[in-house]
matplotlib code that plots the C-alpha trace (Angstrom):
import matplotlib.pyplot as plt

x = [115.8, 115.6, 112.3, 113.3, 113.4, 115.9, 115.6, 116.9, 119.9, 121.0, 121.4, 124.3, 124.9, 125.1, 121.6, 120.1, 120.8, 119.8, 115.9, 115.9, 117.1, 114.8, 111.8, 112.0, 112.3, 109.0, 107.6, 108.4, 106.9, 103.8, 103.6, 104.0, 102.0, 98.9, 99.6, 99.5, 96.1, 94.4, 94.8, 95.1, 91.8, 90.0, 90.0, 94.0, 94.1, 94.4, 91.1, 88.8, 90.6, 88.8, 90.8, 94.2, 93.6, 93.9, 96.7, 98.7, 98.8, 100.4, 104.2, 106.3, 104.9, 101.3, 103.2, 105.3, 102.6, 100.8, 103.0, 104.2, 101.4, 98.1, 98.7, 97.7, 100.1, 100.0, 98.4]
y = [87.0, 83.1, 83.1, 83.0, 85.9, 87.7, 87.4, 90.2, 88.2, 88.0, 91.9, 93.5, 95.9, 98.4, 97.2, 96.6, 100.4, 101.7, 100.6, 101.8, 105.0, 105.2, 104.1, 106.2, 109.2, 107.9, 107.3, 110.5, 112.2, 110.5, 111.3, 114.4, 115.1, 113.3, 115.2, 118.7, 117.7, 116.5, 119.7, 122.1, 124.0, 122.8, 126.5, 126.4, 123.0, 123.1, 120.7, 118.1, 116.3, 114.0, 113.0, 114.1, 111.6, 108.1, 110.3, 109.9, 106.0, 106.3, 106.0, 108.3, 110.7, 111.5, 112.5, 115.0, 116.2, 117.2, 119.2, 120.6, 121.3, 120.6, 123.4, 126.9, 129.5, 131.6, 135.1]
z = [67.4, 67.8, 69.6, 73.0, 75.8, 77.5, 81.6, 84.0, 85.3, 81.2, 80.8, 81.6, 84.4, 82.2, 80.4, 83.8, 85.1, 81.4, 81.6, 85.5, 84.7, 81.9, 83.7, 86.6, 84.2, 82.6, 86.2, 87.0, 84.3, 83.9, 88.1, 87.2, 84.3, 86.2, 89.5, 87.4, 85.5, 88.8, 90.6, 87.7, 87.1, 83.8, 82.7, 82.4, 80.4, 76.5, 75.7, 77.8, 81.3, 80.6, 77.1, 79.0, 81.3, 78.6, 77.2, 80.0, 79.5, 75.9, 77.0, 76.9, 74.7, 76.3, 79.4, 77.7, 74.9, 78.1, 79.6, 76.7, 74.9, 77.6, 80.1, 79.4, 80.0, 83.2, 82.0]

ax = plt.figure().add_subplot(projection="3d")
ax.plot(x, y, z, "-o")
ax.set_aspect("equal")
plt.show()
């Protein structure tokens, strides 16, 4: 890289609809990963909300580590 930065306009189409695609999926998750641990009872999460909750902000993995592996499964 020759030190300087790439604008929006000098992306492609193609580039441009990549990294929206990609962050609504990530905006979707994280939505949906913080919506479940809001309202989920802290007797059905795996560990402490309250360490769930910083998880969420490590992209895009604490998201999906939560929902994969936070929620306790329905008896």
């Amino acid at each position: 890289m020759n030190g300087t930065r790439k604008r929006w306009s000098d992306l492609s189409q193609r580039q441009q609809t990549a990294i929206l695609v990609l962050a609504s999926i990530e905006l979707s998750l994280t939505a949906t990963a913080a919506a479940d641990l809001w309202f989920r009872p802290a007797g059905k999460v795996r560990g402490a909300k309250a360490l769930w909750w910083p998880a969420l902000l490590v992209q895009p993995l604490g998201p999906v580590a939560y929902l994969l592996l936070g929620r306790r499964p329905a008896p």
